[in-house]
Chimera marker file (.cmm) of the C-alpha trace (Angstrom):
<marker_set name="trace">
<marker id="1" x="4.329" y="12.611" z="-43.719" r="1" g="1" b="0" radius="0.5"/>
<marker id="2" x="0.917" y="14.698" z="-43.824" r="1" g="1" b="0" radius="0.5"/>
<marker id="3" x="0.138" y="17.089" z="-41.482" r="1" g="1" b="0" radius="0.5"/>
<marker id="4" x="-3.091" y="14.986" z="-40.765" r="1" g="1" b="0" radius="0.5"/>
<marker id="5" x="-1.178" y="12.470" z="-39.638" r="1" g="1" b="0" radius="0.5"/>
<marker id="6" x="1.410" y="14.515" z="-37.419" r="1" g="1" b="0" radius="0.5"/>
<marker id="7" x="-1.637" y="16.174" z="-35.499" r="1" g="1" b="0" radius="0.5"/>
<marker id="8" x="-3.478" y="12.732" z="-35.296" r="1" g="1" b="0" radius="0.5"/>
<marker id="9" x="0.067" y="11.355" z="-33.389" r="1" g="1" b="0" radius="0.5"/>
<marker id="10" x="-0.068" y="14.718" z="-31.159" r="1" g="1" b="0" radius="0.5"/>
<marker id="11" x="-3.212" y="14.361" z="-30.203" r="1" g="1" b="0" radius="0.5"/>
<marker id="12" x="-2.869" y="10.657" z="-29.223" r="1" g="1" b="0" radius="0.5"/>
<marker id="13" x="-0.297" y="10.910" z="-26.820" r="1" g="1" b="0" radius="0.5"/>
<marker id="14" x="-1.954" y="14.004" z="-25.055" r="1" g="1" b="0" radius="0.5"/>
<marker id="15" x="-4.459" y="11.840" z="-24.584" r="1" g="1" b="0" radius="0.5"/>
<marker id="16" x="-1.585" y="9.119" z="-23.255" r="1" g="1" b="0" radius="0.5"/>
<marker id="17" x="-0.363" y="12.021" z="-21.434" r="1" g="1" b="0" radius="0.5"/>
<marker id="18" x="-3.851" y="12.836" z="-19.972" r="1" g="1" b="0" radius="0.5"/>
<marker id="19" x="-4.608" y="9.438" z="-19.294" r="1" g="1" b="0" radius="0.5"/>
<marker id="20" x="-1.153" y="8.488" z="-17.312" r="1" g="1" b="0" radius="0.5"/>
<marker id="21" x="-1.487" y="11.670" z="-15.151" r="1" g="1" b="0" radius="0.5"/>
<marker id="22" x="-4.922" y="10.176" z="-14.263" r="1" g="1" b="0" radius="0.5"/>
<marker id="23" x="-3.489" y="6.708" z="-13.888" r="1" g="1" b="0" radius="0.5"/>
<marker id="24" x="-0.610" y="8.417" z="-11.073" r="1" g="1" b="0" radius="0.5"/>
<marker id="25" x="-3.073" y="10.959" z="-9.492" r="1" g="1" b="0" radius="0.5"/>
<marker id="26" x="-5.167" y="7.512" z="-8.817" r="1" g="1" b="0" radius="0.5"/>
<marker id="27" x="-1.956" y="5.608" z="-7.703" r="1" g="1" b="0" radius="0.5"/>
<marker id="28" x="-1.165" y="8.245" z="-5.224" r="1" g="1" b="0" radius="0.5"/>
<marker id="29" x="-4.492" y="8.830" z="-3.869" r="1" g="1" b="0" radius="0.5"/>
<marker id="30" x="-4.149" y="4.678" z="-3.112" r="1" g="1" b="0" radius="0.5"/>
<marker id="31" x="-0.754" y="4.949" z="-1.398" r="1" g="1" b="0" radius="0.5"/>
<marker id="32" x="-1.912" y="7.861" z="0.557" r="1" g="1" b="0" radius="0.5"/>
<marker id="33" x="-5.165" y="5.710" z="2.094" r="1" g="1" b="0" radius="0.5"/>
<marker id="34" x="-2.264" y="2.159" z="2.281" r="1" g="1" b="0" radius="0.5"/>
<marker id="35" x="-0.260" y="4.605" z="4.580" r="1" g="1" b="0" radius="0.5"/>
<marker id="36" x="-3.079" y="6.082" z="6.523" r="1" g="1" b="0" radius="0.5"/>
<marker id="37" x="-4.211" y="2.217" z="6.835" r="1" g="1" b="0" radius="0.5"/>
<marker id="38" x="-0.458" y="1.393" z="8.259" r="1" g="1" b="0" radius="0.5"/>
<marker id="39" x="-0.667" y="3.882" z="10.641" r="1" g="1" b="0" radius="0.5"/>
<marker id="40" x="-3.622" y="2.873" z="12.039" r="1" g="1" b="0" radius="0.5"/>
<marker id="41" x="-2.794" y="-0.312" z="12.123" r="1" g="1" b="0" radius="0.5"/>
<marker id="42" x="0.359" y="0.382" z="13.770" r="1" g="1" b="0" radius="0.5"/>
<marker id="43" x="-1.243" y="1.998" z="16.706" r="1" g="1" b="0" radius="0.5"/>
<marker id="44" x="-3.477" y="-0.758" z="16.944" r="1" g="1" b="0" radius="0.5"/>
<marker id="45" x="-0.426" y="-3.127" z="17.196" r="1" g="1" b="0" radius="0.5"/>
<marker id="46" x="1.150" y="-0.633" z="19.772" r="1" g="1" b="0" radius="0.5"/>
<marker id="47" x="-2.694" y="-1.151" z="21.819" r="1" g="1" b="0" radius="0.5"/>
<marker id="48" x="-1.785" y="-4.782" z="22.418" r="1" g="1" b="0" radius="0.5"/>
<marker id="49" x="2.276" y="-3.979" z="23.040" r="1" g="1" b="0" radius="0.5"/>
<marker id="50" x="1.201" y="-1.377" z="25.364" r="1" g="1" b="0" radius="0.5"/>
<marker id="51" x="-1.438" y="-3.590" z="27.167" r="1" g="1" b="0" radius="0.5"/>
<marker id="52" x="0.838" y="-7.121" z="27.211" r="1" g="1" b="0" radius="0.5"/>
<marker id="53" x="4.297" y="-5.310" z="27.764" r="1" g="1" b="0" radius="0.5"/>
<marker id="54" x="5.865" y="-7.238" z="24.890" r="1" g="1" b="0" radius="0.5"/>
<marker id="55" x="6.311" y="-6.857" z="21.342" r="1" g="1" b="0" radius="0.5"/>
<marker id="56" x="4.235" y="-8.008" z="18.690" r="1" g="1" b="0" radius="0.5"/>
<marker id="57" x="7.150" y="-10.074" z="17.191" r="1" g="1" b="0" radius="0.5"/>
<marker id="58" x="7.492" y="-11.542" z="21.227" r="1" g="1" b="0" radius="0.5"/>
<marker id="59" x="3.683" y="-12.302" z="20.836" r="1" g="1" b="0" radius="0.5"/>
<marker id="60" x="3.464" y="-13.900" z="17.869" r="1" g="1" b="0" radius="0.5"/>
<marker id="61" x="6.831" y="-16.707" z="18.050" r="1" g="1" b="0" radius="0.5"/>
<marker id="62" x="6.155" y="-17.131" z="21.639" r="1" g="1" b="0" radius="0.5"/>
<marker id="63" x="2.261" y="-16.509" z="23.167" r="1" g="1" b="0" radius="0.5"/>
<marker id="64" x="-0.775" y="-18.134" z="22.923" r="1" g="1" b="0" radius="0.5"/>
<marker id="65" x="-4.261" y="-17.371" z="23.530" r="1" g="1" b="0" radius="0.5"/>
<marker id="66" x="-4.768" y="-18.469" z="27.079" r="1" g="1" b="0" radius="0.5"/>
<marker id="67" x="-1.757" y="-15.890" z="27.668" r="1" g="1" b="0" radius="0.5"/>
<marker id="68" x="-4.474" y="-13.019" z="26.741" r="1" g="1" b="0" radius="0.5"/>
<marker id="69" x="-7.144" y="-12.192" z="29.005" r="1" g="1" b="0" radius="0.5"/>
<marker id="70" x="-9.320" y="-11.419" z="25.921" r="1" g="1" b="0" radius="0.5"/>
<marker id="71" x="-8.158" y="-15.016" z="24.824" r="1" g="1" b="0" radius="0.5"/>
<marker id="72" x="-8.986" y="-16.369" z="21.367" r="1" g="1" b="0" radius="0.5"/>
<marker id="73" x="-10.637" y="-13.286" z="19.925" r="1" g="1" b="0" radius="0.5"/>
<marker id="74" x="-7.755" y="-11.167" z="21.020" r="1" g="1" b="0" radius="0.5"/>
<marker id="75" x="-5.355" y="-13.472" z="20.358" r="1" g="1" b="0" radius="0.5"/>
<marker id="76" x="-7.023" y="-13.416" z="16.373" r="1" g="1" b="0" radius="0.5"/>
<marker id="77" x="-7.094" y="-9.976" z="16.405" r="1" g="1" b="0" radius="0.5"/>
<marker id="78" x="-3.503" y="-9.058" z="16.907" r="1" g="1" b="0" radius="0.5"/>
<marker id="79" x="-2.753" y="-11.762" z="15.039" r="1" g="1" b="0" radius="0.5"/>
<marker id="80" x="-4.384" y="-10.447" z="12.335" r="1" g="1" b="0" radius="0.5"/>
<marker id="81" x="-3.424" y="-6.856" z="12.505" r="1" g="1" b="0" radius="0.5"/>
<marker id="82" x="0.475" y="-8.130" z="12.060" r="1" g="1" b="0" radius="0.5"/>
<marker id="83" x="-0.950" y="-9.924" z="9.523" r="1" g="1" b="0" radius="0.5"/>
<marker id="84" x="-2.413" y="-7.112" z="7.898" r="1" g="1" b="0" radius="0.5"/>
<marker id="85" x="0.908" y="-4.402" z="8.207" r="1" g="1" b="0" radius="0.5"/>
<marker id="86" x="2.598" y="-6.838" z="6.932" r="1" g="1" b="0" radius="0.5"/>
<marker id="87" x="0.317" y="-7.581" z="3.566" r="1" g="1" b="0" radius="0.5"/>
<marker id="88" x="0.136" y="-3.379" z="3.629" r="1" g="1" b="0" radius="0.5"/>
<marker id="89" x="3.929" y="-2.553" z="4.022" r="1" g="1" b="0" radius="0.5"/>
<marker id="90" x="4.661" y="-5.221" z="1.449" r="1" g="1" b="0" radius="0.5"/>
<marker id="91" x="1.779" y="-3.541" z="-0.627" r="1" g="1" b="0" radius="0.5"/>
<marker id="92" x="3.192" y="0.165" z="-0.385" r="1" g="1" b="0" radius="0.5"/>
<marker id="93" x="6.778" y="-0.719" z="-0.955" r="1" g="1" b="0" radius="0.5"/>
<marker id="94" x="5.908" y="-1.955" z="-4.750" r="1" g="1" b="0" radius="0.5"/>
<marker id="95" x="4.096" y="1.169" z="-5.361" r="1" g="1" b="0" radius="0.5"/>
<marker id="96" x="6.727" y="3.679" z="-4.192" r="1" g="1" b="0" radius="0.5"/>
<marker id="97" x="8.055" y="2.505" z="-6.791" r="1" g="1" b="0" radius="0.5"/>
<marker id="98" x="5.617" y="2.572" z="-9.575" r="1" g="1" b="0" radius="0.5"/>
<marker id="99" x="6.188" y="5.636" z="-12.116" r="1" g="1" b="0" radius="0.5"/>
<marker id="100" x="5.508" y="6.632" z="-15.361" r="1" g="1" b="0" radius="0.5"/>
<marker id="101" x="7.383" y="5.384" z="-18.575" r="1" g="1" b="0" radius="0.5"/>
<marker id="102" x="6.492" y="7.910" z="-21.134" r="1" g="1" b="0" radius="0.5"/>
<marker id="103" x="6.569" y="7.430" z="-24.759" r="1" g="1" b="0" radius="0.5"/>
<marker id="104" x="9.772" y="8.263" z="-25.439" r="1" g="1" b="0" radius="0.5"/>
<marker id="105" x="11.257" y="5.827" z="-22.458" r="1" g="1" b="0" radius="0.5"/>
<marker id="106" x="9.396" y="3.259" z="-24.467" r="1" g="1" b="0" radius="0.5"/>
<marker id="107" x="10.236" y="3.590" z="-27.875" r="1" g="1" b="0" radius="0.5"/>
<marker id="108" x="7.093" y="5.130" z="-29.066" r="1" g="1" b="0" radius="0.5"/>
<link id1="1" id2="2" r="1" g="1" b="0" radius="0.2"/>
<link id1="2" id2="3" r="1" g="1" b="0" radius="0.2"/>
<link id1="3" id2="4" r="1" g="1" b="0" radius="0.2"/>
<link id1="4" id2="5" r="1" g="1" b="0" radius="0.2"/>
<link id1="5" id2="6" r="1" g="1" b="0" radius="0.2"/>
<link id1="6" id2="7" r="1" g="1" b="0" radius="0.2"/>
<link id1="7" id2="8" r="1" g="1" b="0" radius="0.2"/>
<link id1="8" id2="9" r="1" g="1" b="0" radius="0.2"/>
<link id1="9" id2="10" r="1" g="1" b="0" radius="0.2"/>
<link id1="10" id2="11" r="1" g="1" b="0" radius="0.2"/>
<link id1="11" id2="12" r="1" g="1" b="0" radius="0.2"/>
<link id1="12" id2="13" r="1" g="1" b="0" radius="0.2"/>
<link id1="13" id2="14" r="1" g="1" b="0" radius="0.2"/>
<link id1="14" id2="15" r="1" g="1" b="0" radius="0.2"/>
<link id1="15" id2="16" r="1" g="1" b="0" radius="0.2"/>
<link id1="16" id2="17" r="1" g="1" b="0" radius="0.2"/>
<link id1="17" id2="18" r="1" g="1" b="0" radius="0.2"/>
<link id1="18" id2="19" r="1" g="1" b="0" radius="0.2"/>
<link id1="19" id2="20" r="1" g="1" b="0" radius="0.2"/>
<link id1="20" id2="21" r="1" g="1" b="0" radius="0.2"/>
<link id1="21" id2="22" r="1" g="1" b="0" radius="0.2"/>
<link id1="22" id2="23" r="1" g="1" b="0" radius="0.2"/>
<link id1="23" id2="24" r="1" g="1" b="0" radius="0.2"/>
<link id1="24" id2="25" r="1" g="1" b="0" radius="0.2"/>
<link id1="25" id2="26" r="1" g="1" b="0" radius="0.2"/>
<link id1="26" id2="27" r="1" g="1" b="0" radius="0.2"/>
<link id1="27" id2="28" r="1" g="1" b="0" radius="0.2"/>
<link id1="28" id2="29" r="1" g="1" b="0" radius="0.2"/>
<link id1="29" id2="30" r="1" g="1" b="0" radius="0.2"/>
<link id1="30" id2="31" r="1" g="1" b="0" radius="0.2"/>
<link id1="31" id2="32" r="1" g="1" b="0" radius="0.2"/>
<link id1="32" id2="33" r="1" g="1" b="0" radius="0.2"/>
<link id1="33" id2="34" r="1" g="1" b="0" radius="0.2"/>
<link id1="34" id2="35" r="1" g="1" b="0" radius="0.2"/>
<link id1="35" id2="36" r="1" g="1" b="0" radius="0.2"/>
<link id1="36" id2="37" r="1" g="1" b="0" radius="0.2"/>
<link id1="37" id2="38" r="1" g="1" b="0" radius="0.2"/>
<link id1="38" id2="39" r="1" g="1" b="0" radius="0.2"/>
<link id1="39" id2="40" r="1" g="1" b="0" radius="0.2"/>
<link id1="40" id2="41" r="1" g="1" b="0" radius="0.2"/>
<link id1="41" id2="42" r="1" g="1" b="0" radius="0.2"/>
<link id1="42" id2="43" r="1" g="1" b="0" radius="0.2"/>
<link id1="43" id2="44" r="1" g="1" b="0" radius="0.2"/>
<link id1="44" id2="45" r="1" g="1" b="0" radius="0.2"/>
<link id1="45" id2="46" r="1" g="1" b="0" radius="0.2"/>
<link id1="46" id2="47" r="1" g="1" b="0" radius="0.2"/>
<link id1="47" id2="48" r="1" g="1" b="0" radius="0.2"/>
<link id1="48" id2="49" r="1" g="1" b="0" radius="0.2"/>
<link id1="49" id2="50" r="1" g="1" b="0" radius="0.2"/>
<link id1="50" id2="51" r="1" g="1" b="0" radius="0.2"/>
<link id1="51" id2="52" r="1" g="1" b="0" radius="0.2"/>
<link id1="52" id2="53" r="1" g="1" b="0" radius="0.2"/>
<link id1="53" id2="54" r="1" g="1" b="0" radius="0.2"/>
<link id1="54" id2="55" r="1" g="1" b="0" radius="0.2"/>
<link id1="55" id2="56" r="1" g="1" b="0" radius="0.2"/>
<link id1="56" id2="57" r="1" g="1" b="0" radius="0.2"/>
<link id1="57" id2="58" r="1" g="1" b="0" radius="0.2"/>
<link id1="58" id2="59" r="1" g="1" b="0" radius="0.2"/>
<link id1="59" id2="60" r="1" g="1" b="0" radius="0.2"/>
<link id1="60" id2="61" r="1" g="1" b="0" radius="0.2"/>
<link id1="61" id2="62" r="1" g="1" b="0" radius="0.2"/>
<link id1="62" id2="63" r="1" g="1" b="0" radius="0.2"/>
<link id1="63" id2="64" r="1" g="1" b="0" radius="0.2"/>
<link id1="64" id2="65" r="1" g="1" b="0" radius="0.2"/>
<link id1="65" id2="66" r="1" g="1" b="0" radius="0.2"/>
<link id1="66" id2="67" r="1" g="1" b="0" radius="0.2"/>
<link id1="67" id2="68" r="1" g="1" b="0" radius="0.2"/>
<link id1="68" id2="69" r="1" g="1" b="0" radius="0.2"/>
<link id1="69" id2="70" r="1" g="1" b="0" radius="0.2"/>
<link id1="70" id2="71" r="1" g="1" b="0" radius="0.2"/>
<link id1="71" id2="72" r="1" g="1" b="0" radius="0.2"/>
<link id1="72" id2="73" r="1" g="1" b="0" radius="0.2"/>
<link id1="73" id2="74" r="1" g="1" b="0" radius="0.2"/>
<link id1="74" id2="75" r="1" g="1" b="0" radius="0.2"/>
<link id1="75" id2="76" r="1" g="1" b="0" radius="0.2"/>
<link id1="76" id2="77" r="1" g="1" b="0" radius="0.2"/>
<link id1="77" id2="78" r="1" g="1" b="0" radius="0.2"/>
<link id1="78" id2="79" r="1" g="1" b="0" radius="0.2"/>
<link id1="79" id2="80" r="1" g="1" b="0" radius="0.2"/>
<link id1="80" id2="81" r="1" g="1" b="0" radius="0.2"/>
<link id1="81" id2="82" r="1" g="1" b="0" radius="0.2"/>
<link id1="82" id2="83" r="1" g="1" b="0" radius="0.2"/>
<link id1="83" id2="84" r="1" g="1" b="0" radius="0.2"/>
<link id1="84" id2="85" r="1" g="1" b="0" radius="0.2"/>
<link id1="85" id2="86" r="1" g="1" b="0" radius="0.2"/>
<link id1="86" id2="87" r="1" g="1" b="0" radius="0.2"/>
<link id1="87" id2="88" r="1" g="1" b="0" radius="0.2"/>
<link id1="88" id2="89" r="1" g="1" b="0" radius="0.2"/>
<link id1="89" id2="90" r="1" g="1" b="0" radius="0.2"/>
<link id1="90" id2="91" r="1" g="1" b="0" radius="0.2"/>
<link id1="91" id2="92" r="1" g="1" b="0" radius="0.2"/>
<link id1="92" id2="93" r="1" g="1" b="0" radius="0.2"/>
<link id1="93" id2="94" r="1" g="1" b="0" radius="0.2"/>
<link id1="94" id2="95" r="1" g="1" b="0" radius="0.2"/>
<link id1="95" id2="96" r="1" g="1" b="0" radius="0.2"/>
<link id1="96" id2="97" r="1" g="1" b="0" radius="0.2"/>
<link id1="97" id2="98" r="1" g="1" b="0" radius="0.2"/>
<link id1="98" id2="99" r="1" g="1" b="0" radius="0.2"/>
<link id1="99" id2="100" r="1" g="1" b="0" radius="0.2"/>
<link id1="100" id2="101" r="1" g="1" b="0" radius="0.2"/>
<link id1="101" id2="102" r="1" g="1" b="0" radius="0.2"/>
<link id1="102" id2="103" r="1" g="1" b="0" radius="0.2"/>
<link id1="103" id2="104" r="1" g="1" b="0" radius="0.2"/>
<link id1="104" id2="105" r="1" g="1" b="0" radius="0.2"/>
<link id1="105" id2="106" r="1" g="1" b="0" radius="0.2"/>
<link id1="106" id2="107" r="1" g="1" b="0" radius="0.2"/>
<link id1="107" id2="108" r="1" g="1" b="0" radius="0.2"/>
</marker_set>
């Protein structure tokens, strides 16, 4: 084996290297905005428990829109915000998970 060829292998997976750090450092910027989004969305959720006096699982198997005094649009809105948590949670649990399989966990 040349030593051409052993530097040319180095360099390629520091750039690997480089590149997956980028790849996480991106990854957990994301997760850090999904949970800042959950949050939010939380409190929003905790708005309409606050306001109705039920929870947002009571609202959604049992309530309908002429039980809101915003009606439709509110009824659409927390609708959609459990909705949304849900799509987010589901989202942010795959990611916790995601991690970085270097070279030598691959074979390479």
């Amino acid at each position: 084996m040349s030593i051409h060829f052993v530097i040319e292998m180095q360099v390629i997976e520091m750039q690997r290297e480089q590149t997956a750090q980028s790849v996480m450092r991106a990854l957990d910027s994301y997760k850090a905005r999904l949970r800042n989004s959950v949050e939010r969305t939380r409190r929003r959720l905790a708005d309409f428990e606050t306001r109705y006096q039920v929870t947002t699982a009571h609202f959604l198997k049992k309530m309908t829109a002429e039980d809101l005094a915003g009606g439709d649009l509110e009824y659409v809105e927390w609708a959609g915000e459990a909705k949304l948590l849900a799509g987010l949670e589901d989202e942010l649990g795959e990611l916790e998970h995601a991690h970085y399989a270097g070279g030598a966990d691959m074979g390479i």
